[in-house]
N, CA, C and O of each residue as an XYZ file, in Angstrom:
528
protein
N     186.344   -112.826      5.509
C     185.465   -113.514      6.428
C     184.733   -112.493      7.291
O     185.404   -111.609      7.823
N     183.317   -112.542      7.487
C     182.725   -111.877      8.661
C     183.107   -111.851      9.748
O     183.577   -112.946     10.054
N     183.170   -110.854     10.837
C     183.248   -110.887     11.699
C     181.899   -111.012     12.432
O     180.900   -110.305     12.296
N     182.170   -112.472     13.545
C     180.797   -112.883     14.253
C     180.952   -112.157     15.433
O     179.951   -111.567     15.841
N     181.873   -112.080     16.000
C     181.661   -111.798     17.409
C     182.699   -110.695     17.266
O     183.704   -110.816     16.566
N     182.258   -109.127     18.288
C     183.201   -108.300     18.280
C     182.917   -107.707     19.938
O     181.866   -108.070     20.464
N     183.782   -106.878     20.667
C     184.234   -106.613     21.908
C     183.948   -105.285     21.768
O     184.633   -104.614     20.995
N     182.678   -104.586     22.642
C     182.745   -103.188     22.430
C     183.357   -102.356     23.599
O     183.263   -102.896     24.702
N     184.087   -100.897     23.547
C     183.958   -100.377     24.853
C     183.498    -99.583     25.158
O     183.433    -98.618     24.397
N     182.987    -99.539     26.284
C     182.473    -98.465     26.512
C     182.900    -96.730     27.296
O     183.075    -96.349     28.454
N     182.927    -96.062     25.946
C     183.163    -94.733     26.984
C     183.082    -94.078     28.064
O     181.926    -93.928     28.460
N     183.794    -93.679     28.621
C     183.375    -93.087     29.978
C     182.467    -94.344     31.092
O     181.388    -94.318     31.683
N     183.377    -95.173     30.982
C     183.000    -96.281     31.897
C     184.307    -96.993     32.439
O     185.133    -97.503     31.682
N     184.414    -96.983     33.751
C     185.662    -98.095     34.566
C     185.864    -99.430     33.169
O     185.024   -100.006     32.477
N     187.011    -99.491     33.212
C     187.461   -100.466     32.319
C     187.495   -101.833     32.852
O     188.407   -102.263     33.558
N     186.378   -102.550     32.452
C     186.495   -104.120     32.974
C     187.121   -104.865     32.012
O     186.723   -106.015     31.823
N     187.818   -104.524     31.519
C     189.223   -105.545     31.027
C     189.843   -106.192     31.960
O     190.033   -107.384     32.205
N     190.309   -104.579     32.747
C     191.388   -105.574     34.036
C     190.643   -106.799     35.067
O     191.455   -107.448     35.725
N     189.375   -107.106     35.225
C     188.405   -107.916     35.687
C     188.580   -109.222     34.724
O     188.259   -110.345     35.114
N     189.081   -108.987     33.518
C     188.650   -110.175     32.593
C     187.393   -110.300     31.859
O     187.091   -111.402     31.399
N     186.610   -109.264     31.695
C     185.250   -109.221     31.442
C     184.880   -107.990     30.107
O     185.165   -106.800     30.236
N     184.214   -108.561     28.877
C     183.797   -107.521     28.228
C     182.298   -106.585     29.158
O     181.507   -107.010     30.001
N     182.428   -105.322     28.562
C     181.080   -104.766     28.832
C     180.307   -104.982     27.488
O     179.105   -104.766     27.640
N     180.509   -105.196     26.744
C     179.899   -105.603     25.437
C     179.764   -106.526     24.801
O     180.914   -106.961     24.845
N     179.272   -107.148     24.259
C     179.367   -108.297     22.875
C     178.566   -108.451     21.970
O     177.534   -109.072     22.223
N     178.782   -107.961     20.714
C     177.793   -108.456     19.396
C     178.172   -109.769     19.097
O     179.397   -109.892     19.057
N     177.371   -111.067     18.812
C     177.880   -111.955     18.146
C     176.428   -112.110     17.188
O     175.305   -112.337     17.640
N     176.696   -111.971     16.146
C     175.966   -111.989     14.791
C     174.966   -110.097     15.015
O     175.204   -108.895     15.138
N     173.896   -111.028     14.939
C     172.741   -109.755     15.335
C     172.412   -109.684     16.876
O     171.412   -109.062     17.234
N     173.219   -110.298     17.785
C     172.948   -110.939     19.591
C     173.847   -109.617     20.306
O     175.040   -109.585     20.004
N     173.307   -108.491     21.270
C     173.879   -108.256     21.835
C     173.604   -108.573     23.363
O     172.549   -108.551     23.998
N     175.047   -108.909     23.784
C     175.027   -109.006     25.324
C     175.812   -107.868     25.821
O     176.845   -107.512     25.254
N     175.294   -107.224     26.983
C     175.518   -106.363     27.953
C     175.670   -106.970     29.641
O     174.686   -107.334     30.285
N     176.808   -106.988     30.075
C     177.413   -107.655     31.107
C     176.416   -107.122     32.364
O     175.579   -106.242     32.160
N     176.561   -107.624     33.415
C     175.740   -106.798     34.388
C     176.486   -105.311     34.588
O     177.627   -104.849     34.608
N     175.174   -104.887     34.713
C     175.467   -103.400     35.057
C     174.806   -103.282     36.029
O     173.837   -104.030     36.160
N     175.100   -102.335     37.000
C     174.743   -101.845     37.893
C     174.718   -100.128     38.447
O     175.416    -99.210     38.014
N     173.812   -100.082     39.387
C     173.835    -98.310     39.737
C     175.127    -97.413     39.922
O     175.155    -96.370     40.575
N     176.235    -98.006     39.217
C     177.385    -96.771     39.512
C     177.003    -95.936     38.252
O     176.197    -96.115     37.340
N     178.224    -94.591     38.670
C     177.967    -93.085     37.597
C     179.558    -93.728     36.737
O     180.222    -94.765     36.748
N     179.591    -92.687     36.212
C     181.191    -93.264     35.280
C     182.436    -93.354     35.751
O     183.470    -93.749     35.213
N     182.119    -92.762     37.284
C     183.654    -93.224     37.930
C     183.732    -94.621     38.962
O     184.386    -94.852     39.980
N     182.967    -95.237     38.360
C     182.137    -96.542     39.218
C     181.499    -96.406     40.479
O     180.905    -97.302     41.078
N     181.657    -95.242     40.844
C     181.029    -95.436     42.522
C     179.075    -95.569     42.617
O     178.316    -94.952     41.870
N     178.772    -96.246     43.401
C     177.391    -96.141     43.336
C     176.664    -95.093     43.503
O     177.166    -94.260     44.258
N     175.329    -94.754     42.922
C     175.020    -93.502     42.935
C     174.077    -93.010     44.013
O     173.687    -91.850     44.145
N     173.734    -94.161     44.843
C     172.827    -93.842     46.028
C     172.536    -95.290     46.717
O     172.189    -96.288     46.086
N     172.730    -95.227     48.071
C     172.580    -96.378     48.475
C     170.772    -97.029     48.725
O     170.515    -97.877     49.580
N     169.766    -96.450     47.844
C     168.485    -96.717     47.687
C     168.315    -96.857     46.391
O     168.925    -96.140     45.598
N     167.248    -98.038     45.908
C     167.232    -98.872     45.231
C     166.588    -98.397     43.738
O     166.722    -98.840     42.598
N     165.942    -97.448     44.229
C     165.138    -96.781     42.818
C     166.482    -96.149     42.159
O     166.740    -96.459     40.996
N     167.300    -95.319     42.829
C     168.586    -94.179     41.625
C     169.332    -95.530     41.284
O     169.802    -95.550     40.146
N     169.511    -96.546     41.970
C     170.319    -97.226     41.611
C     169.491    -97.900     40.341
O     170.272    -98.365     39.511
N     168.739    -97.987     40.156
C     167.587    -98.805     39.314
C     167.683    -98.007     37.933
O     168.125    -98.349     36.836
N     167.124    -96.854     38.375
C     167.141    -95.895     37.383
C     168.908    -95.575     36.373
O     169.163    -95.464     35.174
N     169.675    -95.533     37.511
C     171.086    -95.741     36.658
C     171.564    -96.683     36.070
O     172.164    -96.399     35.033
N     171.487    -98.396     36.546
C     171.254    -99.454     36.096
C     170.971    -99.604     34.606
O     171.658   -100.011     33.669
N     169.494    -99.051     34.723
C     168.833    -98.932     33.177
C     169.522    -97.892     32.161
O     169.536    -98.229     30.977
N     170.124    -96.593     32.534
C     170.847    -95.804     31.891
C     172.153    -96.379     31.694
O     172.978    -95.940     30.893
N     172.297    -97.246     32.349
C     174.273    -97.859     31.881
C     173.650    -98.760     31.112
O     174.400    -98.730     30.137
N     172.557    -99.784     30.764
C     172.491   -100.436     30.125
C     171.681    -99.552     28.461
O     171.564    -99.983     27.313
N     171.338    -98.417     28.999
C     171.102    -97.702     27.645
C     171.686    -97.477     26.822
O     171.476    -97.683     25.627
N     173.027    -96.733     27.649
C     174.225    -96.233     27.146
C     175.205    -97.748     26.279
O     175.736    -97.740     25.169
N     175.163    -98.503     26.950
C     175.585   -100.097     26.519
C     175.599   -100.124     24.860
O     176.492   -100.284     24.028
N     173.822    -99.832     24.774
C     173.100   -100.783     23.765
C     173.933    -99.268     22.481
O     174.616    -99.264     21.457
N     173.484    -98.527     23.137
C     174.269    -97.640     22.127
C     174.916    -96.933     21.354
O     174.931    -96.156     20.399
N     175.650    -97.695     22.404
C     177.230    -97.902     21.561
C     177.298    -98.852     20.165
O     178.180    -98.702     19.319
N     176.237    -99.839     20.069
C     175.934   -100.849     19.149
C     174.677    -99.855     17.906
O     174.375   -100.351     16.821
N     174.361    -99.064     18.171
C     172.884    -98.507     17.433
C     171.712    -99.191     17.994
O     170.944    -99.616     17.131
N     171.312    -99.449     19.425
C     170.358    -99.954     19.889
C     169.616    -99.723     21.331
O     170.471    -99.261     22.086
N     168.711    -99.823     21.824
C     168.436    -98.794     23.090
C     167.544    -99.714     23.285
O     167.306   -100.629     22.497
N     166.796    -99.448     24.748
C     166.323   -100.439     25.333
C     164.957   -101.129     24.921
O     164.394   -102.072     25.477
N     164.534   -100.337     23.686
C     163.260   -100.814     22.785
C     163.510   -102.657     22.411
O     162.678   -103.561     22.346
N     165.059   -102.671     22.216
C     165.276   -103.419     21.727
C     165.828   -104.628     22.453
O     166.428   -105.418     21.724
N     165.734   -105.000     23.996
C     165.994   -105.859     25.240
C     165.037   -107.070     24.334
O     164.091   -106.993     23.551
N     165.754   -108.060     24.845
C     164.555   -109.633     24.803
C     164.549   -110.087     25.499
O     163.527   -110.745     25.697
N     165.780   -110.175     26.620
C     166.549   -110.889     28.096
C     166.743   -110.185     28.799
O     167.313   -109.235     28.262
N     166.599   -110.039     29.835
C     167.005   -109.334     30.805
C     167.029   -110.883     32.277
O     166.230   -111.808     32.418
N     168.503   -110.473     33.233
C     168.385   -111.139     34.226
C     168.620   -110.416     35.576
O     169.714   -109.885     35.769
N     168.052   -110.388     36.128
C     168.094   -109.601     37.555
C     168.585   -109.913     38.651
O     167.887   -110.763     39.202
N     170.008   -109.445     39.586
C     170.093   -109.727     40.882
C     169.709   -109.089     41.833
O     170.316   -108.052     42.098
N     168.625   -109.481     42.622
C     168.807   -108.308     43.985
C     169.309   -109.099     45.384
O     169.169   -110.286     45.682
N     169.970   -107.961     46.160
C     170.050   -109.087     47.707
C     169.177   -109.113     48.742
O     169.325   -109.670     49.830
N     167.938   -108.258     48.208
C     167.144   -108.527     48.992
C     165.859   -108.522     48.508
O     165.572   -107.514     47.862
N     164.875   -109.473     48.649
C     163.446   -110.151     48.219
C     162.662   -108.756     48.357
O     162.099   -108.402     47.321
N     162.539   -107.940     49.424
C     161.477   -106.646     49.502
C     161.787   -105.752     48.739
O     161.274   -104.642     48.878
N     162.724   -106.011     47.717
C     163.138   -105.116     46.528
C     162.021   -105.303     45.338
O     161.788   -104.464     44.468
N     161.413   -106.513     45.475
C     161.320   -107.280     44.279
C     160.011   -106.301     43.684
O     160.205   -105.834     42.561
N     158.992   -106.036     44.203
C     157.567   -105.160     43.675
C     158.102   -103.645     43.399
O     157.492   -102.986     42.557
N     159.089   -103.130     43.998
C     159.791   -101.872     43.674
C     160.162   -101.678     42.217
O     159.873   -100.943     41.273
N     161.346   -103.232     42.654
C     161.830   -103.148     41.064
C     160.794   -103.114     40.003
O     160.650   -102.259     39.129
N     160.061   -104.240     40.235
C     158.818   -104.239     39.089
C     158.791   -103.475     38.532
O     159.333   -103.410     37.428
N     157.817   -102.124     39.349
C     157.390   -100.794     38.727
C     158.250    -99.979     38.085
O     158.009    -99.333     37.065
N     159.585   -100.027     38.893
C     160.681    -99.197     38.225
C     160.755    -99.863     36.678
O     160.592    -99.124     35.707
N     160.951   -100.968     36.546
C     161.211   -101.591     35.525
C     160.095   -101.634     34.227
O     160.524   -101.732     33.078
N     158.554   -101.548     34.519
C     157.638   -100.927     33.745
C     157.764    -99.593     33.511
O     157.420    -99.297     32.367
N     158.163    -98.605     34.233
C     157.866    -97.130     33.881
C     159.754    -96.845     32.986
O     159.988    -95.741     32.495
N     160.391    -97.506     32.954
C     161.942    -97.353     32.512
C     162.006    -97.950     30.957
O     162.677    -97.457     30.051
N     160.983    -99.359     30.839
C     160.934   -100.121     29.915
C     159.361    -99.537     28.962
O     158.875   -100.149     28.011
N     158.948    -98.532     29.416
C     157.803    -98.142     28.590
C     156.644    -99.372     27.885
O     156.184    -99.397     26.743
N     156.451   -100.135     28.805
C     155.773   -101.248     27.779
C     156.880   -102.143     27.238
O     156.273   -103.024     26.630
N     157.882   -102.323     27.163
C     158.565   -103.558     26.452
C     158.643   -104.492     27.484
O     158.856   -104.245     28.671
N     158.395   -105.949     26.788
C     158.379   -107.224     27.712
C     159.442   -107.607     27.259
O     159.208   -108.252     26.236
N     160.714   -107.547     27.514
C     161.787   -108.627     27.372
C     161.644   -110.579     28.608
O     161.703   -110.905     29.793
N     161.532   -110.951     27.844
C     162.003   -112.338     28.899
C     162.591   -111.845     30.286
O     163.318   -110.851     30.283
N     162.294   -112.523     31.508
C     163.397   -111.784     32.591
C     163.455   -113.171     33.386
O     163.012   -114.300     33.176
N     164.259   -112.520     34.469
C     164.259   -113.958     35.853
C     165.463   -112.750     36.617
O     166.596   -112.320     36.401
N     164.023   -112.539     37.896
C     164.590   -111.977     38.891
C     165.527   -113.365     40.324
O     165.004   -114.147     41.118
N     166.518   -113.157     40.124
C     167.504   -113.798     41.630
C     168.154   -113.258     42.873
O     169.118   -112.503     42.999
N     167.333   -113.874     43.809
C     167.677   -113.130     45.029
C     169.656   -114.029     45.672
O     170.008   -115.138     46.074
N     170.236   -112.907     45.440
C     171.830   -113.433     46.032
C     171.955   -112.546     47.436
O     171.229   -111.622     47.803
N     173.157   -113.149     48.131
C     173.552   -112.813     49.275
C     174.643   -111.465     49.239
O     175.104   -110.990     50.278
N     174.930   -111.007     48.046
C     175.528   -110.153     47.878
C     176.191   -109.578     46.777
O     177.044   -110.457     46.650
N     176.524   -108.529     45.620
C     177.119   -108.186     44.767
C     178.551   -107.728     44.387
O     179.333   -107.711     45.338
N     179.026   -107.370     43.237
C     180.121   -107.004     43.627
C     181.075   -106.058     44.338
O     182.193   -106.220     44.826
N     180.084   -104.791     44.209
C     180.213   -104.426     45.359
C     179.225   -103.773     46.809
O     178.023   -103.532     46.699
N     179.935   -103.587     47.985
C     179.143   -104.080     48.492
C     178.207   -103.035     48.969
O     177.726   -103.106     50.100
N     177.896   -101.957     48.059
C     176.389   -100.823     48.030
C     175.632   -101.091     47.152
O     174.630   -100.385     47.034
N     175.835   -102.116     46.307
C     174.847   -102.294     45.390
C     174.013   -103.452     45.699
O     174.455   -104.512     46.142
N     172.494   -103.145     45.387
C     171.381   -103.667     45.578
C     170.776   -104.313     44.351
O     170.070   -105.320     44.396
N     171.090   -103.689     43.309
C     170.760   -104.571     41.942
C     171.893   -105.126     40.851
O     173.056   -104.726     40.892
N     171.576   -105.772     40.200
C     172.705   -105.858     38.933
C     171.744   -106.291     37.725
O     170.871   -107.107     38.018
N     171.794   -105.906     36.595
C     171.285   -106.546     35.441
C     172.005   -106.550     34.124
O     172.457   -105.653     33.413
N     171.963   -107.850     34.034
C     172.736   -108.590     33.073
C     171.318   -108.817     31.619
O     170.325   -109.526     31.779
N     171.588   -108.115     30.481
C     170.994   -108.353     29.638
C     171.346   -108.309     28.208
O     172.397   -107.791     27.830
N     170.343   -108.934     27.266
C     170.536   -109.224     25.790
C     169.483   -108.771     24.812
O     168.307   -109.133     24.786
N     170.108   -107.899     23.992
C     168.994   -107.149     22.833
C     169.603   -107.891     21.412
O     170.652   -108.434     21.064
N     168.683   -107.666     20.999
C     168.951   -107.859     19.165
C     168.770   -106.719     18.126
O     167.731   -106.085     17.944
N     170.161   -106.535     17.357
C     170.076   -105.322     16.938
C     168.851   -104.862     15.719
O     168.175   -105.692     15.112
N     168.753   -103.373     15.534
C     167.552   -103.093     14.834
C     167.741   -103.771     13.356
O     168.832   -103.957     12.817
N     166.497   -104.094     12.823
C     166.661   -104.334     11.659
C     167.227   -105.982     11.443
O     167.347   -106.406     10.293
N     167.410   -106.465     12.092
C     168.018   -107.928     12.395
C     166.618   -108.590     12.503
O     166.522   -109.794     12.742
């Protein structure tokens, strides 16, 4: 029988097992990537301003995709938290000059707070692998 759905981990990343949470999931050709956010590999955040955190964000979700054989060419979803609204035209740009031209689907949400509590963004997103 195929395997539909498999659990990836990721190297050199805090282990969200003990959370209850994959950082990965292929199910068929569908990958999901849990929110990630601006920490480095020992989870701590990497700057309490919104661009390094942005910029690392997008590199944990790089690193994510390729672990699977896939990189951010290949996003269709993307969902965005920030906790604060005057983030929102920042992110934008960060998010055009990071995404080179790719339009994945998105929906930016403004929350009252993350998990933890220096982080300013989180993004939770879904690629489809190459060749699929």
């Amino acid at each position: 029988m195929t395997e539909i759905r498999r659990v990836v981990d990721l190297p050199d990343a805090p282990d969200s097992r003990e959370w209850g949470y994959a950082q990965v999931v292929v199910a068929g050709a569908t990958v999901y990537v849990s929110g990630q956010g601006g920490w480095d590999a020992t989870g701590r955040i990497v700057s309490p301003e919104l661009a390094p955190q942005v910029r690392q964000t997008y590199a944990n979700i790089e690193r994510a995709l390729a672990t699977v054989g896939a990189g951010l060419q290949h996003l269709v979803a993307t969902t965005t938290f920030i906790t604060d609204w005057r983030y929102g035209r920042e992110l934008t740009a960060l998010r055009a000059e990071l995404l080179a031209g790719q339009l994945p689907t998105s929906a930016l949400i403004g929350v009252a707070s993350l998990a933890d509590p220096g982080m300013l963004v989180e993004i939770q997103s879904v690629a489809v692998l190459p060749g699929a």
